[in-house]
Structures are given as structure tokens and as C-alpha cells.
C-alpha positions in Angstrom: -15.5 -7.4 11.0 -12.7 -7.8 13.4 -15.8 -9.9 16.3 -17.0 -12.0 12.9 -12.8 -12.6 12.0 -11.9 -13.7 15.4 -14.7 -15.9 16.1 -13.8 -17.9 13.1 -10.0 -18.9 13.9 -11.3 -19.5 17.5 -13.4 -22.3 15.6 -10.6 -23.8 13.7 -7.3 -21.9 13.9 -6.5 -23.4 10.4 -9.3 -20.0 9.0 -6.1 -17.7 10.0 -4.8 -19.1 6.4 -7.7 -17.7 4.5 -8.7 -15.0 6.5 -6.4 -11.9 5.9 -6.2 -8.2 6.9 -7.7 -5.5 3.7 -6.2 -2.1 3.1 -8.2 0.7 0.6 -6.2 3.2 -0.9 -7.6 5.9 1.6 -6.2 3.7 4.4 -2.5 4.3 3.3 -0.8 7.7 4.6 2.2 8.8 3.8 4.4 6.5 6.6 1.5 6.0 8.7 -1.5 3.4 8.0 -5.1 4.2 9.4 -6.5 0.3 9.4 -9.9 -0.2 10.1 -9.9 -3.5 11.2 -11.6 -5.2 7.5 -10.6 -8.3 6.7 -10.9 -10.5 3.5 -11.7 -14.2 3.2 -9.8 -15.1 0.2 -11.0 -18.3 -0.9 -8.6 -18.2 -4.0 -10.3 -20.8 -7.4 -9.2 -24.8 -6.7 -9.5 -24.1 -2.9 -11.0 -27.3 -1.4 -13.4 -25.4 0.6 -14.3 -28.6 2.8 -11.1 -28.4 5.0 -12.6 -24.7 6.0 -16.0 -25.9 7.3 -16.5 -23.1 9.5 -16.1 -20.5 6.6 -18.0 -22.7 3.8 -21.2 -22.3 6.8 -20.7 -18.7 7.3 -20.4 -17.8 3.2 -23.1 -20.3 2.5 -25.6 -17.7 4.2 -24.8 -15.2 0.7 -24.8 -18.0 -1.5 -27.6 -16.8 -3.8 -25.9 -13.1 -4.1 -22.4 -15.3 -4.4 -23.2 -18.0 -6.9 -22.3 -16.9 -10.6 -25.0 -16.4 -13.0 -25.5 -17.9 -16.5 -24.9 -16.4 -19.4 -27.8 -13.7 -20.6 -29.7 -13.8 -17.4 -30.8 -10.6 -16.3 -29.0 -8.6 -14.6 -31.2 -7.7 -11.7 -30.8 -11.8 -10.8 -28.9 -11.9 -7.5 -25.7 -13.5 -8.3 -22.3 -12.5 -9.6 -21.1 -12.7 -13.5 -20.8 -15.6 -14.9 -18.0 -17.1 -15.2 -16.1 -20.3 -14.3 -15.9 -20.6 -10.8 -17.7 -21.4 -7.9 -20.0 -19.7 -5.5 -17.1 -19.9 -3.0 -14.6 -18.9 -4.9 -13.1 -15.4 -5.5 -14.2 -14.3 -8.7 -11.0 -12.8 -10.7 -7.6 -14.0 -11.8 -5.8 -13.9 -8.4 -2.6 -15.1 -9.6 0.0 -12.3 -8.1 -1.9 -12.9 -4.8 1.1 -14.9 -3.3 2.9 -11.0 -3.4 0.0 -9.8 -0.8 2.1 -12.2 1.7 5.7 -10.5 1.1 7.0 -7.6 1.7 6.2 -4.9 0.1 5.5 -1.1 -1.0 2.3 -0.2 -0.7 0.5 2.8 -2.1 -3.4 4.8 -3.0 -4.0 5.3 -6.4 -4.8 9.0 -5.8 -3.1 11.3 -3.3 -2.1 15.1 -2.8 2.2 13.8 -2.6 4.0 10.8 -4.1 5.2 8.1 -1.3 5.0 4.9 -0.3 4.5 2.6 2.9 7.1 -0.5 3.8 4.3 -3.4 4.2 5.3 -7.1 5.8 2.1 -7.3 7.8 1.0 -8.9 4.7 -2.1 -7.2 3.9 -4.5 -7.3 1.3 -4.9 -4.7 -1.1 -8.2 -3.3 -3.0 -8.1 -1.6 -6.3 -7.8 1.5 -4.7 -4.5 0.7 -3.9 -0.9 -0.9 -5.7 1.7 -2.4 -4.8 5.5 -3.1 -5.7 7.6 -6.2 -4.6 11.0 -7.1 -5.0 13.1 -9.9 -3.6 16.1 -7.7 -3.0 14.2 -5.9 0.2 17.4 -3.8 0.7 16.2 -2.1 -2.6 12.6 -2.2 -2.0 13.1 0.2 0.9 15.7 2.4 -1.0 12.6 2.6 -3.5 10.5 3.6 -0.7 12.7 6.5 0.3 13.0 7.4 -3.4 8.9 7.8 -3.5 9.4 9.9 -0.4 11.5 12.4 -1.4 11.7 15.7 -2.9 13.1 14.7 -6.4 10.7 12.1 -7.4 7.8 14.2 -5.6 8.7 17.2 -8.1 8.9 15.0 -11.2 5.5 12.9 -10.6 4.2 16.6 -10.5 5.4 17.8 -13.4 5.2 14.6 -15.8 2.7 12.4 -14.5 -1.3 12.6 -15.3 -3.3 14.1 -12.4 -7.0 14.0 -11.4 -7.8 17.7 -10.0 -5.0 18.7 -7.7 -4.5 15.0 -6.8 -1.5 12.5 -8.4 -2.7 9.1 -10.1 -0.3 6.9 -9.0 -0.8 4.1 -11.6 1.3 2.0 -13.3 1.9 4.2 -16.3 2.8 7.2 -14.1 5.3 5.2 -11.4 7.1 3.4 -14.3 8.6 6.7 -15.4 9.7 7.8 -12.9 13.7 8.1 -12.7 14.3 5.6 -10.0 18.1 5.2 -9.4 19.5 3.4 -6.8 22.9 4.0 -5.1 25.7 2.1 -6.2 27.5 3.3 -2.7 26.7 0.8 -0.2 27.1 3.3 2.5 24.7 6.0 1.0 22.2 2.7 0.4 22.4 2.1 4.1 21.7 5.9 5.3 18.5 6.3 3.0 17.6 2.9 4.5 18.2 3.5 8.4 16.7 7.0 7.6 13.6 6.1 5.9 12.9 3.2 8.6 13.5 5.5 11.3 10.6 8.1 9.6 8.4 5.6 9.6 8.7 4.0 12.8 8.4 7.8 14.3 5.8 8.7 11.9 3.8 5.3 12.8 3.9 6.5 16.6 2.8 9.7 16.7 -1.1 8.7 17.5 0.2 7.4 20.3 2.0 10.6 22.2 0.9 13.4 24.0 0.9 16.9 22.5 4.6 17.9 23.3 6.2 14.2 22.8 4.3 14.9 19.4 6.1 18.2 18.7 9.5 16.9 19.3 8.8 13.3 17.2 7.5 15.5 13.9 10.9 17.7 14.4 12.7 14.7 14.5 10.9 13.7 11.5 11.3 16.5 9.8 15.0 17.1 10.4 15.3 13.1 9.0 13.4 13.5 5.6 16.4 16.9 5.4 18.6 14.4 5.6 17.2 12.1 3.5 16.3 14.7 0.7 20.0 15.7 1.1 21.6 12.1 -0.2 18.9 12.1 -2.8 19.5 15.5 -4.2 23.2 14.2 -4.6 22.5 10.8 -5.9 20.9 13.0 -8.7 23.7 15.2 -8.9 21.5 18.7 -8.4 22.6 21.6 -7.6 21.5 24.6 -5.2 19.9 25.9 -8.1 17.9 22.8 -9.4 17.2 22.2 -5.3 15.8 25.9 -5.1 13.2 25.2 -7.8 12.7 21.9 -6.8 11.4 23.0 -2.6 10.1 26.2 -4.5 7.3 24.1 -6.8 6.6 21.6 -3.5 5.9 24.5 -0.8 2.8 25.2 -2.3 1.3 21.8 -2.6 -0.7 20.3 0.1 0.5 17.1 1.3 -2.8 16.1 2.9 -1.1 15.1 6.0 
């Protein structure tokens, strides 16, 4: 994917527009990504696909699999459902697709732990995975810390609708949650500069050796303390509530 990508923007730079990275839910980790170099040509409906030569020759080779069929014809028939659009032309309402190119949370619909990944390498998402955008990124990323921690961790566990041991992390599930974000500016900051810095660390490990590695994940560790710290007080728990609280999320596999 990555050879077929880059040989088309080498043939007309203007593809990059159209051609984006893709993420599956199974490609988000908790902090961490594991991309595997897919890529999407979204050729959204009312595209003029004439000012993208290049990529009208190279779809036109899957036109007959790519070309909507007509209403009652079988559906062995190569082709896609019918519909009103063209053979080019991504099928669905794509709408909310201008969000892709923001910043944003990103997240897999199923996984062992609740969290979510800071995104403004503007990749595309399959409906494995969701996202959440905001225009105030300051609270976007106190959000993401949010996800991260104990609090809303324990919560999702005990409210929210699960498939076998795992968490669905739909929409009906996430818009429950308790999310409360500081009104102290300087407690905003910390979980920010703390939940960047956990990221950034986690996002290196691959490349480390084996001790670097030990010291990064007790640097990370002692940072999500912190972190867990400011959100156990923002939701004014005390040792008590905390005890059962780390109690309950000791015995759940993160997956990590």
C-alpha cells in the first residue's frame, strides 16, 4: 500500500489531497499507535475526479466490482449497492469527514481498558474505530487524560455494556461517562503537560533498548500516579473511594 501510495503523488503531487493514512480499531493502543502503512483514497461524492487523472486510471482497473448496481439485480453481480453515486465515488454519507483532518481523540471500539490517543496526523478512521473533536484542543487533551485514568476506567467498568471481558466503547457508553473538566487553569495545565509527556514516552518505547525501556515505563508509570492523583481530587474521592477504585482495576488486563 505504502509502494502503490507513493508512486501516485510522485505522478501528480496534487493525489497527496485525496490520498490519506487509515487506522482500524486494533491499530490504536493505549498512547501508542501500531500503523501498518494502509492508506485510503477518499474520493468523497461531487469530486471532479478529472483533476486526479492518475487515480481515476488506477481505480478504473476495479471499476466493474466499484460501479453501483441497479435496483433488484442479483446480488452475486459484481458491483456495489445501488445507490446514487458514482463508480468513483465513496459510497456513504461522508459528511463529518472534514473532522478526519483535525485534531482529535481517537479510540477502538472494543478494548480490555478505556483510553484514548491525541491524533493531528490526520488519519482516517474505519468503523472499528471513533473519534471525538473539539475546537477548544486544550480540552480535548484534558478529555484524553480523563479516558486514561483510574476514575473513568472504573466507571466504564462498572456502567457501561461489555462484549466478554472487553469494553464497547460506543457512543452510548462514552456519553455517560462523568467527564468534568477542571475549572483551575493550573490543574488543566498539569493533566495536560502530564498526559502529553505519557504519550510522547509511551510512543518511544519501540525505539529503546531493553534498559532505556525499563527506566521510560517507570517514568511512565510514576506520571499516570500523578495524573490519577489530580483526577482523584477533581472528583473529590477519598482514600477509601481510591482503595476500591485501584482494588477493582488490579485485576483487569489492560492488554498492553
Amino acid at each position: 500500500m505504502r509502494k502503490q501510495k507513493n508512486c501516485l503523488i510522485n505522478k501528480d503531487i496534487r493525489n497527496k489531497k485525496i490520498i490519506h493514512p487509515v487506522l482500524k480499531g486494533k491499530n490504536i493502543k493505549k498512547n501508542n499507535l501500531s500503523f501498518e502503512y494502509k492508506y485510503i483514497i477518499f474520493t468523497n461524492q461531487g469530486i471532479d475526479i478529472n483533476k486526479y487523472p492518475h487515480i481515476k486510471e488506477y481505480l478504473f482497473q476495479f471499476k466493474e466490482d466499484l460501479t453501483p448496481k441497479k435496483k433488484g439485480e442479483p446480488r452475486n453481480k459484481p458491483g456495489r449497492s445501488a445507490g446514487n453515486y458514482k463508480w468513483y465515488e465513496i459510497q456513504g454519507n461522508t459528511k463529518y469527514y472534514s473532522l478526519f483532518e483535525k485534531p482529535k481523540l481517537i479510540f477502538p471500539d472494543i478494548s480490555k481498558i478505556l483510553f484514548a490517543f491525541y491524533d493531528e496526523e490526520e488519519y482516517y478512521l474505519l468503523n472499528s474505530a471513533y473519534m471525538i473533536s473539539l475546537e477548544n484542543i486544550h480540552d480535548l487533551k484534558v478529555i484524553q487524560a480523563l479516558f486514561c485514568s483510574n476514575v473513568l476506567n472504573f466507571v466504564l467498568n462498572i456502567t457501561g455494556s461489555k462484549l466478554d471481558t472487553n469494553l464497547r466503547l460506543t457512543a452510548s457508553n462514552i456519553s455517560d461517562l462523568p467527564i468534568k473538566i477542571p475549572k483551575n487553569q493550573g490543574d488543566k495545565n498539569k493533566l495536560i503537560k502530564l498526559i502529553e509527556q505519557i504519550q510522547s514516552d509511551t510512543f518511544s518505547l519501540n525505539s529503546l533498548g531493553e534498559d532505556a525501556k525499563l527506566i521510560k515505563i517507570a517514568e511512565i508509570r510514576k506520571n499516570e500516579n500523578k495524573l490519577n492523583k489530580i483526577i482523584y481530587d477533581l472528583y473529590n474521592l477519598d482514600e477509601d473511594n481510591i482503595k476500591v477504585i485501584e482494588d477493582y482495576l488490579e485485576n483487569i488486563d489492560d492488554g498492553k
